[in-house]
C-alpha positions as CSV (number, residue, x, y, z in Angstrom):
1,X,0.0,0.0,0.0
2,X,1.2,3.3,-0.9
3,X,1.1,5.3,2.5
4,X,1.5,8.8,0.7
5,X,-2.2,8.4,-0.6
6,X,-3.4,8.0,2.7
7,X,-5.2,11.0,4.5
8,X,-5.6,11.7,8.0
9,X,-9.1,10.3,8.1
10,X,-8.4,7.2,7.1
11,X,-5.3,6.7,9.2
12,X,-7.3,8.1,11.9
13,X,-10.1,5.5,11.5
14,X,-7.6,2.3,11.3
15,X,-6.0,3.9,14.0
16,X,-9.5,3.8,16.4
17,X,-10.6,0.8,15.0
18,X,-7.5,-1.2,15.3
19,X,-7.5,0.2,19.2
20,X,-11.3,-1.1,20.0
21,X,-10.3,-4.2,18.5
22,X,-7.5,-4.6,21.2
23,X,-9.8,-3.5,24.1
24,X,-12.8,-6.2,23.0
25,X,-10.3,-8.9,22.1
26,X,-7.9,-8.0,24.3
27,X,-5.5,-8.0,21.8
28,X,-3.1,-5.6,22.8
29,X,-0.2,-8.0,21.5
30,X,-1.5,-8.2,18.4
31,X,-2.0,-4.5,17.8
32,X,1.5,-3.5,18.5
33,X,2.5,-6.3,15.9
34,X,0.4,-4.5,13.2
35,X,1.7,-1.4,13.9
36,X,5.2,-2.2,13.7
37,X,4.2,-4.1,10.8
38,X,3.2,-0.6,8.9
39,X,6.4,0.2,6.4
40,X,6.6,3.9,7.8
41,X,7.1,5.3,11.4
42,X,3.8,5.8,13.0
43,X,3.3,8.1,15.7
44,X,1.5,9.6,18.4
45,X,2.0,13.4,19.6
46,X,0.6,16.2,22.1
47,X,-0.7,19.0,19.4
48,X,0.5,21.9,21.6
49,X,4.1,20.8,22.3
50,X,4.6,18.4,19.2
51,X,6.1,15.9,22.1
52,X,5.4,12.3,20.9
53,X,3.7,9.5,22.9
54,X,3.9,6.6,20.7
55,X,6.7,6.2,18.4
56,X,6.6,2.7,16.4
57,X,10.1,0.6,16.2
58,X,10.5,1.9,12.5
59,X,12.1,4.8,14.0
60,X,15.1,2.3,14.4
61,X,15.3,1.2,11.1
62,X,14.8,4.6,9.1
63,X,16.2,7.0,11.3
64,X,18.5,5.6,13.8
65,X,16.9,7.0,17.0
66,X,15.3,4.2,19.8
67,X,11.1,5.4,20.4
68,X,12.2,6.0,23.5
69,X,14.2,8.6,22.3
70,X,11.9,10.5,20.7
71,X,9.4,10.0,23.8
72,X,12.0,11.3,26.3
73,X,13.8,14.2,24.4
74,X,12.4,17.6,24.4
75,X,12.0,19.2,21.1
76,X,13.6,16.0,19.4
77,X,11.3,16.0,16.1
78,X,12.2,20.3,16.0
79,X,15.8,19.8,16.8
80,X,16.6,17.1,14.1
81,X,15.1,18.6,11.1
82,X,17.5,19.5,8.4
83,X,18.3,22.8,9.1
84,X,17.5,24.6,5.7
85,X,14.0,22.9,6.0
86,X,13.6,23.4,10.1
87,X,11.6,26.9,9.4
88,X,9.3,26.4,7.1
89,X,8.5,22.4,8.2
90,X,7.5,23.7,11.5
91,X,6.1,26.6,10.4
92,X,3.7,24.6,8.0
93,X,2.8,22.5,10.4
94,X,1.9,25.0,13.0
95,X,-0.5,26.7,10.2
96,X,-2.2,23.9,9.4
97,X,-2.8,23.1,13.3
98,X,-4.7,26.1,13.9
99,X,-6.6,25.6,11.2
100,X,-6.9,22.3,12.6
101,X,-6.6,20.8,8.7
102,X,-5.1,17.2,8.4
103,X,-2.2,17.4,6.4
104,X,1.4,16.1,4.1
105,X,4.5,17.4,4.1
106,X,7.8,16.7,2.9
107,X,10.6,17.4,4.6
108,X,14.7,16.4,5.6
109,X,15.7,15.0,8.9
110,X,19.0,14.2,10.5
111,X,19.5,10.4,11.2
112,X,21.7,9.5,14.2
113,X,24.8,8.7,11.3
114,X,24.2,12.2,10.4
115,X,22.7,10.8,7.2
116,X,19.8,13.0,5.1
117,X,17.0,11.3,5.4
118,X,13.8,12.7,2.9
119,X,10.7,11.6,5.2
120,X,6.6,12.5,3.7
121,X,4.9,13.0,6.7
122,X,1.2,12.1,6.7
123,X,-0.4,14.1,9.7
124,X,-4.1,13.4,11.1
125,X,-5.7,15.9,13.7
126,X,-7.4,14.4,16.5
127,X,-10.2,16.9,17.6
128,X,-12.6,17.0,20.6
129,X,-15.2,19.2,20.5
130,X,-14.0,21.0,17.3
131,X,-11.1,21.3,18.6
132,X,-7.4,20.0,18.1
133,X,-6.6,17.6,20.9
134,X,-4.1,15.1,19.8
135,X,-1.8,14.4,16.6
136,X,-1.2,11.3,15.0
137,X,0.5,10.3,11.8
138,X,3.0,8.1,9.5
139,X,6.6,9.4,7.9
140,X,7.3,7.6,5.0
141,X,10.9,7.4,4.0
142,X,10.7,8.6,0.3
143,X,14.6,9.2,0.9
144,X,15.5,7.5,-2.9
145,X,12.6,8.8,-5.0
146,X,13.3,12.6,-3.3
147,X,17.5,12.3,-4.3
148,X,16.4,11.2,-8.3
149,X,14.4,14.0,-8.7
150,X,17.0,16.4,-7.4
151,X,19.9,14.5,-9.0
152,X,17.9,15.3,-12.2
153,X,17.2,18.8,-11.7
154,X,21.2,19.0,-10.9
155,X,22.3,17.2,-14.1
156,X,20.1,19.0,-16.5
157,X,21.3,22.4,-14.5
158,X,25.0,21.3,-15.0
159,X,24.5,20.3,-18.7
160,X,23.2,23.2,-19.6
161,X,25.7,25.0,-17.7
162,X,28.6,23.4,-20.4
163,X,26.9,24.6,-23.3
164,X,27.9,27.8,-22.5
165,X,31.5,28.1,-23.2
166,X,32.1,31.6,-21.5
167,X,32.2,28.9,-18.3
168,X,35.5,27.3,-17.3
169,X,35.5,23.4,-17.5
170,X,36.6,23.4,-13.6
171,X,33.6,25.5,-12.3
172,X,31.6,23.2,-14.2
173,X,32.9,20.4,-13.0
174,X,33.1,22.1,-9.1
175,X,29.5,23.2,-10.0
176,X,28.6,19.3,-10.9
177,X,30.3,17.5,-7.8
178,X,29.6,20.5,-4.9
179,X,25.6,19.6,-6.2
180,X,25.9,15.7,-5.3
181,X,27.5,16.7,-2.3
182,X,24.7,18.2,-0.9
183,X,22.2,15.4,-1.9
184,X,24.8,12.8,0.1
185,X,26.4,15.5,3.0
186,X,29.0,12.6,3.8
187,X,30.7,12.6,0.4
188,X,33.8,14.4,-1.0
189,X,34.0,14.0,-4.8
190,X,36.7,14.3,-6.9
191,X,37.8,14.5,-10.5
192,X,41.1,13.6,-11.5
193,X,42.6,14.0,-14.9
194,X,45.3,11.3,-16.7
195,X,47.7,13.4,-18.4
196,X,50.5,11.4,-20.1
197,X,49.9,8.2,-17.8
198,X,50.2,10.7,-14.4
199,X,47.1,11.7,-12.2
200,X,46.0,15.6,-12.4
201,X,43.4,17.3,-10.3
202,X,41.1,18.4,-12.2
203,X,38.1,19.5,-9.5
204,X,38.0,18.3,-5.6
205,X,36.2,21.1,-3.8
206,X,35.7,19.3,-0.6
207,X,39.3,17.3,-0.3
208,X,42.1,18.6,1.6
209,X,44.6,21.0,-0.7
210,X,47.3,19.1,1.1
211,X,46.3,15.5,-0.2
212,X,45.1,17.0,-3.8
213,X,48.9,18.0,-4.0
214,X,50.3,15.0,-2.7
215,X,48.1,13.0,-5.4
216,X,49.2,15.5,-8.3
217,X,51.9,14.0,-10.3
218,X,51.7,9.8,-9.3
219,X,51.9,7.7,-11.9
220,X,48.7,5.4,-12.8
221,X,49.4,1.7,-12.2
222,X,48.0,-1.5,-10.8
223,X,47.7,-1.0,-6.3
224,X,48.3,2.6,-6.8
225,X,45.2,3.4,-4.7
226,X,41.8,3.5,-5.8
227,X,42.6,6.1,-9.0
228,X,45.5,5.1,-10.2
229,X,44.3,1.4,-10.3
230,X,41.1,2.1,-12.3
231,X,42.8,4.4,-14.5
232,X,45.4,1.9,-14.9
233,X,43.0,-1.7,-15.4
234,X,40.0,0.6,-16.9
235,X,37.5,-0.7,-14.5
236,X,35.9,0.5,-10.9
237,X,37.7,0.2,-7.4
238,X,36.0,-0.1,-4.6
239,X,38.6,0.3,-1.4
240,X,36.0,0.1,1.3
241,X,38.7,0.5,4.0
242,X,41.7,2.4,2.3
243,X,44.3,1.0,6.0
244,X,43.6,-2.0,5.0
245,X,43.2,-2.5,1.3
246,X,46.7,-3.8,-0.4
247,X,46.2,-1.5,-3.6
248,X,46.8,1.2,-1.3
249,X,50.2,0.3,0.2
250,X,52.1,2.7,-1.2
251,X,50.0,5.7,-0.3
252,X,47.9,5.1,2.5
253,X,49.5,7.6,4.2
254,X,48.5,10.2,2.2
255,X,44.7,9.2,3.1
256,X,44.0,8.7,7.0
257,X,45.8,11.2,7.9
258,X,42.8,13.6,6.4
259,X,40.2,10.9,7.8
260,X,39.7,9.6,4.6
261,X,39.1,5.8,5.3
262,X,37.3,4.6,2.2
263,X,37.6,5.3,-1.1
264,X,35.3,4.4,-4.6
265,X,37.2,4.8,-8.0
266,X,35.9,4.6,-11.8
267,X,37.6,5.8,-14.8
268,X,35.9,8.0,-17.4
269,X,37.1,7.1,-21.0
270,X,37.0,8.8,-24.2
271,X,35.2,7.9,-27.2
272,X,38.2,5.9,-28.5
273,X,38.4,4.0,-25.0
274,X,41.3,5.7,-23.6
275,X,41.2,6.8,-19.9
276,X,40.6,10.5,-19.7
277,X,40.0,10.5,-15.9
278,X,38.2,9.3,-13.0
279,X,36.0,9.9,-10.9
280,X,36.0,9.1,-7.0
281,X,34.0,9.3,-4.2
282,X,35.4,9.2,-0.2
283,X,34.1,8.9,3.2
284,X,35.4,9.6,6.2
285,X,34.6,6.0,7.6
286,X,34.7,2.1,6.2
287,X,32.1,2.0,4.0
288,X,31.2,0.2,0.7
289,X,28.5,1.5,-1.8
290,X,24.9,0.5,-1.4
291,X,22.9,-0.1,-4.8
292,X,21.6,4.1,-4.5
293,X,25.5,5.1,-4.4
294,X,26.3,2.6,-7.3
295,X,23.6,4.0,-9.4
296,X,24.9,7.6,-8.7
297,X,28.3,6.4,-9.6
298,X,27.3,5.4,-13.0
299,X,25.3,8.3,-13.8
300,X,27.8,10.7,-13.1
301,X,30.6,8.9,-15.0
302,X,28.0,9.4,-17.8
303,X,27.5,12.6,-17.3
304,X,31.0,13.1,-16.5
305,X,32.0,11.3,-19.7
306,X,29.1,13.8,-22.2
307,X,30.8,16.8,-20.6
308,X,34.6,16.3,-21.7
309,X,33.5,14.5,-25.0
310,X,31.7,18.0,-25.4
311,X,34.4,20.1,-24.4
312,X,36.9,18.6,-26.3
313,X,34.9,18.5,-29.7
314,X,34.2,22.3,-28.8
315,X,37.8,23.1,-28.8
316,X,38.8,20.9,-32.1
317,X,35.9,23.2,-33.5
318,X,37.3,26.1,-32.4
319,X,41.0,25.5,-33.2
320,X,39.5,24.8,-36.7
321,X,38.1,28.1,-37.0
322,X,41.0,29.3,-35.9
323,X,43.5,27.7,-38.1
324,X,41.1,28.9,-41.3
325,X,40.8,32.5,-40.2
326,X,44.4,32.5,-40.2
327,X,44.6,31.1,-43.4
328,X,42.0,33.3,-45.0
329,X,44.0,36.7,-43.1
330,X,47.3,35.1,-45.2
331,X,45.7,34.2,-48.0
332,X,44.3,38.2,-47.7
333,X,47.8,39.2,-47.0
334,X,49.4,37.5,-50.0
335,X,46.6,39.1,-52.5
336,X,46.5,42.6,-51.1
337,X,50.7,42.6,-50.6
338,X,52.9,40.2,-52.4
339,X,50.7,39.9,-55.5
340,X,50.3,43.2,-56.1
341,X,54.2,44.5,-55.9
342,X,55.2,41.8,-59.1
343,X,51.5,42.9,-60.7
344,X,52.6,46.7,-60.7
345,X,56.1,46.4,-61.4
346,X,54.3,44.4,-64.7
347,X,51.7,46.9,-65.7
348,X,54.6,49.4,-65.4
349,X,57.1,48.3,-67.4
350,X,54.2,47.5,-70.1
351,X,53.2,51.0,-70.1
352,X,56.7,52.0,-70.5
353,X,57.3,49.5,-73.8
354,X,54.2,50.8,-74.8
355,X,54.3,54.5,-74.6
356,X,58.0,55.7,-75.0
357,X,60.8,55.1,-77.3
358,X,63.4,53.0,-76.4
359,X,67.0,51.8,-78.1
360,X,67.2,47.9,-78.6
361,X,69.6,48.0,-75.0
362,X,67.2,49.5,-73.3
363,X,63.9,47.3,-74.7
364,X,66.3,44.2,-74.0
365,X,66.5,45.4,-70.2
366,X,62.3,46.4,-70.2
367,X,61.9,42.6,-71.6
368,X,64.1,41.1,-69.1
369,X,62.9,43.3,-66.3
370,X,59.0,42.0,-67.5
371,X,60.2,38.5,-67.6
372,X,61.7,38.1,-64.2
373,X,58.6,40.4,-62.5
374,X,56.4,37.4,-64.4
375,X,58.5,34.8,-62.8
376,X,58.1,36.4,-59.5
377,X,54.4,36.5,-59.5
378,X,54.1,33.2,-61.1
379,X,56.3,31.8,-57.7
380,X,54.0,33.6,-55.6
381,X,50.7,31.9,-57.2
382,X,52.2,28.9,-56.9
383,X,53.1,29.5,-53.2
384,X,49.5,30.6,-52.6
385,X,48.2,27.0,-54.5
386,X,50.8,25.2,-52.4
387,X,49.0,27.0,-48.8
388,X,45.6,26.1,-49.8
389,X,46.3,22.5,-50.3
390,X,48.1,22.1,-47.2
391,X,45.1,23.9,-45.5
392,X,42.8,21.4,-47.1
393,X,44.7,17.8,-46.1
């Protein structure tokens, strides 16, 4: 059953009816099993001080916290909502309570990991009288279908971001990894270039500058950590615990000493299957990728991969235009300059065969004079043929 389609009046009546049922049958035992049974953390909470009463065991399981947590901490639903949505999530909530309106919301919550979690919150108003007397309701973790929609929004954002080439590839790429970083807090990302078989930072925002420098420069190769292993056997590493995988040997070191204890790897090749870089993801504890990070791993290699196939067929374009509007300013050059000083001297010393009188000395040295500007301009045509082959291989 999908819980987001379920209103407050209907949770409110399953709620009642499943109570009486315990109280005739005395089948207290088996409404706490159905409860706990519900996919969803139902609970039970005073409408004045939002302090809850019932909290089922799904609170374990989704968020971390024991019910008895939530019973016995003041202000524990308030204090771990994600702070950017803490305002308007209580604020909402409070609005709807003095209209005394059953209500949804969505909304982000700190698990006890320190994990985001997305939870829709399905909220019934209990009223006696008319009026608001108790609150009871199901949050529904809708954590994976909430981080795809914003991963989308970010990868359309960043796409469109490198089609405009005014923008630098690196604050495109910063742009791209900073926005998965706040839809998984516990990440640092990293892009690293292979130039001539040696790794090159190309975008870490969130790594330590010391450890960026100390990777800058290592050669790619089979156990030299997570990077330069997938770079070097074209396939994904996954070092869930960097002090004690064996491909990091040789460079631990330069890891735990920033807390960086585990470490994913997958190289991004070109469209002729060469490795133009990778892409990595760390953590600052042992950890290996659920089926939600793989996914995001293989999306953003795509992505990853679209970007740099684009950028580099943007600059062959470009060079090309550059390279012929140099050829066309030559080719300009070589009309407007060379060409015309052999063409004048020409037309000159025709005019002056042509319209003065000259001894049989003086015509020989006219004729030689025309014959040697001829040869001069015939070079030059030939020089400009010769350019506009070459500019056409």
């Amino acid at each position: 059953m999908d819980l987001s389609l379920v209103n407050g009046k209907v949770l409110d009546k399953t709620w009642n009816a499943t109570k009486s049922a315990a109280r005739v049958g005395n089948w207290e035992d088996r409404f706490e099993s159905l409860v706990q049974t519900v996919d969803g953390i139902v609970w039970e909470a005073d409408v004045a001080t939002l302090e809850f009463s019932f909290v089922s065991d799904q609170a374990v399981r989704i968020l971390g916290y024991a019910p008895e947590v939530w019973i016995n901490t003041k202000n524990f639903w308030q204090d771990r909502i994600h702070p950017d949505d803490r305002e308007q999530a209580i604020g909402y909530c409070h609005r709807q309570l003095r209209e005394g309106k059953n209500h949804i919301f969505d909304y982000r919550m700190i698990s006890a990991t320190g994990d985001i979690v997305w939870l829709k919150d399905i909220v019934s108003v209990i009223k006696t009288n008319g009026v608001p007397a108790l609150l009871r309701g199901v949050m529904v973790d809708v954590t994976e279908n909430k981080r795809f929609e914003i991963l989308e929004q970010l990868e359309k954002k960043i796409l469109d971001l490198n089609s405009d080439r005014e923008i630098s590839l690196q604050k495109v790429l910063s742009e791209y990894l900073l926005g998965i970083e706040q839809i998984y807090p516990r990440m640092k990302c990293s892009i690293t270039g292979i130039v001539d078989g040696k790794l090159d930072n190309w975008s870490s925002p969130s790594l330590p500058v010391a450890y960026i420098q100390a990777l800058n420069g290592l050669d790619i190769g089979n156990n030299h950590g997570s990077c330069g292993t997938a770079a070097y056997l074209k396939e994904k590493v996954i070092s869930s615990d960097i002090a004690n995988d064996a491909r990091w040997e040789n460079y631990r070191q330069l890891a735990l000493p920033h807390q960086l204890l585990s470490c994913w790897s997958h190289p991004i090749l070109d469209s002729e299957g060469n490795v133009a870089a990778t892409f990595a993801i760390y953590y600052d504890h042992i950890k290996t990728p659920d089926e939600d990070e793989l996914n995001v791993i293989d999306r953003a290699v795509a992505i990853l991969k679209m970007i740099l196939e684009n950028r580099k067929n943007s600059e062959i374009i470009t060079s090309s235009k550059s390279r012929l509007r140099n050829y066309v300013e030559e080719i300009a050059f070589l009309q407007s300059h060379v060409v015309r000083a052999p063409l004048a001297r020409l037309m000159g010393i025709v005019d002056l065969i042509k319209n003065y009188e000259h001894t049989d000395i003086e015509k020989q040295e006219l004729l030689d004079h025309l014959l040697m500007s001829a040869k001069e301009l015939d070079d030059v045509i030939r020089d400009i043929a010769r350019k506009a082959d070459e500019k056409s291989v």
